[in-house]
N, C-alpha and C positions, 0 to 999 in steps of 0.2 A: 183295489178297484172292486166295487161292486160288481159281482157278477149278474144281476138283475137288471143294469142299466145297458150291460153288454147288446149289439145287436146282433153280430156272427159269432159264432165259434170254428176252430178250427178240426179237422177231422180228430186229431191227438186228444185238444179236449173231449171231445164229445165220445170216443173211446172211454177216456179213462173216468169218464162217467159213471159207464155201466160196465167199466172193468172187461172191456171185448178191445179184440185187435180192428185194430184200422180196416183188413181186409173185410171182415166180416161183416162193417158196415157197408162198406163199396158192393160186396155180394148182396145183401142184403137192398142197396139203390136198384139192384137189377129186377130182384124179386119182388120189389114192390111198390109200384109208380105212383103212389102217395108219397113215397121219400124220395126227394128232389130235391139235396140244398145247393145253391145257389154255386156256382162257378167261377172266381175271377177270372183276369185276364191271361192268366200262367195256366187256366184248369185247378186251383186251388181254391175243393169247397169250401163254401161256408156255409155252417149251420145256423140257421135263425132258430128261436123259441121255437115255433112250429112243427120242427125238423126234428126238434129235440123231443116232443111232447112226441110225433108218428115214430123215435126209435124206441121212446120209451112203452107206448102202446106194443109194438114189435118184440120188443126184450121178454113184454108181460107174457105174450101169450106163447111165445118159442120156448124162452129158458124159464120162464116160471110157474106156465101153466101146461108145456111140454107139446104144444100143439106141432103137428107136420107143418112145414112153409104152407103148402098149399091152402091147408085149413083155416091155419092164420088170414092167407090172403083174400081168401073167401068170405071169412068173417069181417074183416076191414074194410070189404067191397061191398056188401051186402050191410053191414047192419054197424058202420063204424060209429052212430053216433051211441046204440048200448054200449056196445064194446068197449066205447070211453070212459062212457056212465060206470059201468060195473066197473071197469079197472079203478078209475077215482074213488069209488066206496071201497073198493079192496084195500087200497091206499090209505084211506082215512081210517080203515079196521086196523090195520098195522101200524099204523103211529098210536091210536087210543090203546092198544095189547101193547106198544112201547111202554106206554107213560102210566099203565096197570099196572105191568110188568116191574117200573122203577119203584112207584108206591109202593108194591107190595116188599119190595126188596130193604125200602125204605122201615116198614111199619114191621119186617121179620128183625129188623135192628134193633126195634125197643128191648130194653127188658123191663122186668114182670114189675120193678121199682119205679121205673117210669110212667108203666101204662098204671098205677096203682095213681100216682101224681095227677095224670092226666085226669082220670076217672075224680080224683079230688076235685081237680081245676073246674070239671064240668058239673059238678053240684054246687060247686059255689054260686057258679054263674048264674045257675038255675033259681037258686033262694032269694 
């Protein structure tokens, strides 16, 4: 099943996410009233998209960017729509240093007979 088409997740899922225990999102609903997912009828959250995108904004600035609760909470109360912003470009910076990172891993693989070829290939093209 596509996980895209999904509309709840369940606490477990959404855990094993961001690789945190279950409690620490539940503590985590207390300390921060933008995280609110949804409850069935037994008290069994679910997490919508939403939910998912305020723990991963959460995750960013506790475990990644080492901030105190408080400051986090501060920051998400006061000025959540940068704090998006920036986190989404920090995001987009770490997948373009992924896919740097694989290129270059990719281009340390040639050897000196290859890129001699290649450098061929691209004068030809040239003429």
């Amino acid at each position: 099943m596509d996980k895209d088409l999904k509309l709840y997740y369940s606490i477990s899922e959404v855990a094993q996410m961001f690789d945190v225990n279950e409690s620490l999102l539940r503590f985590w609903e207390k300390e921060f009233p933008q995280l609110s997912p949804k409850k069935g009828s037994r008290g069994v959250r679910q997490y919508r998209k939403e939910d998912i995108e305020t723990v991963k904004l959460i995750y960013h600035l506790v475990k990644e960017r080492g901030m105190t609760l408080p400051g986090a909470r501060q920051r998400m109360k006061d000025n959540k729509e940068n704090t998006l912003r920036n986190f989404e470009i920090v995001e987009r910076l770490k997948a373009v240093r992924e896919e740097l990172l694989s290129m270059k891993k990719a281009l340390d693989g040639f050897t000196y007979e290859q890129i001699d070829e290649l450098k061929k290939d691209i004068q030809d093209i040239g003429e």
